[in-house]
Each structure stands twice: as structure tokens, then as C-alpha cells.
C-alpha positions as a Python dict, from the first residue, in 0.01 Angstrom:
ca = {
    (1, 'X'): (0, 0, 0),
    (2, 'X'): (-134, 249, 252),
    (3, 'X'): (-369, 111, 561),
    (4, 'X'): (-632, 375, 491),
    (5, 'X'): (-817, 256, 819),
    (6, 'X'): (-558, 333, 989),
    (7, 'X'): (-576, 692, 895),
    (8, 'X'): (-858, 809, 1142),
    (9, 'X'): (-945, 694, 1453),
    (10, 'X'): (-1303, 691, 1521),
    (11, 'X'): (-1459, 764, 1870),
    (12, 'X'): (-1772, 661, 2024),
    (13, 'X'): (-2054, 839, 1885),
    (14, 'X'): (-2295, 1081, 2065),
    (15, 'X'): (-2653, 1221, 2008),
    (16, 'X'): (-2692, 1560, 2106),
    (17, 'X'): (-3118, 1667, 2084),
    (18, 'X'): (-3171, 1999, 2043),
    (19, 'X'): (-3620, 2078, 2007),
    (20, 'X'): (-3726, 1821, 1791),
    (21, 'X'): (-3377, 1767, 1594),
    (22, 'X'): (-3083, 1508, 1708),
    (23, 'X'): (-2722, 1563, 1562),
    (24, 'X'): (-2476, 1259, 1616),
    (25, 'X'): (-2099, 1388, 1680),
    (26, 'X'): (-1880, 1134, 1581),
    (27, 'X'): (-1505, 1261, 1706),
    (28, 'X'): (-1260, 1148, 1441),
    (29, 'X'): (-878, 1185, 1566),
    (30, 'X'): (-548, 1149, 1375),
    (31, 'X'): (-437, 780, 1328),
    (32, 'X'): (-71, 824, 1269),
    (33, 'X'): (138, 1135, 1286),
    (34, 'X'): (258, 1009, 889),
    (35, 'X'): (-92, 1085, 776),
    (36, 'X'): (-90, 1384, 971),
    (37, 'X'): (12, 1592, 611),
    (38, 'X'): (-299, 1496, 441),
    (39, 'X'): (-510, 1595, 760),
    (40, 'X'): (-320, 1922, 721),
    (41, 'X'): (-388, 1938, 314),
    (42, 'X'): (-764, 1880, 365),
    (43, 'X'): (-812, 2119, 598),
    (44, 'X'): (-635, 2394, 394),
    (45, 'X'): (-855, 2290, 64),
    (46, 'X'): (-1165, 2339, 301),
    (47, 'X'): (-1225, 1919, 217),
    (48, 'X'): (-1412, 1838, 546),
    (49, 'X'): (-1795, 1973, 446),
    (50, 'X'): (-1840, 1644, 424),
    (51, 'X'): (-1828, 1569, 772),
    (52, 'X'): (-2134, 1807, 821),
    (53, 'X'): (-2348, 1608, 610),
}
């Protein structure tokens, strides 16, 4: 069984205020260079518009 957790590595969030609107950047990073092909896979199939949510 894969450690999904282990496949990101979440930093410490920020607020950034722009006017009257806040956007929190959360900086995700590569957990392990073995997951580093699906990284690769979502990026080509444009899966990360989630992340802009």
C-alpha cells in the first residue's frame, strides 16, 4: 500500500491581502522522488486547477 501522505509535503501557509481580498499560498513540495512520475502526469493532464480553488 502506498503512504499517500507521504506524497506532498506541505509548507507553512501564508496570507497575502491584496484591497479588500486575502489569498492563502500554501507551498506544496514533492515528498519522494518515487512519486515524482505522478507529479509529472498531473501536471501534463493540466490536474492542478484544483489547487486554485
Amino acid at each position: 500500500m502506498v503512504n499517500r501522505s507521504a506524497r506532498a509535503v506541505v509548507g507553512a501557509p501564508d496570507i497575502v491581502v491584496s484591497g479588500d481580498r486575502a489569498t492563502i499560498v500554501l507551498p506544496l513540495a514533492i515528498g519522494d522522488v518515487a512519486n515524482l512520475g505522478l507529479w509529472q502526469q498531473m501536471l501534463a493532464q493540466r490536474d492542478y486547477g484544483f489547487l486554485t480553488e
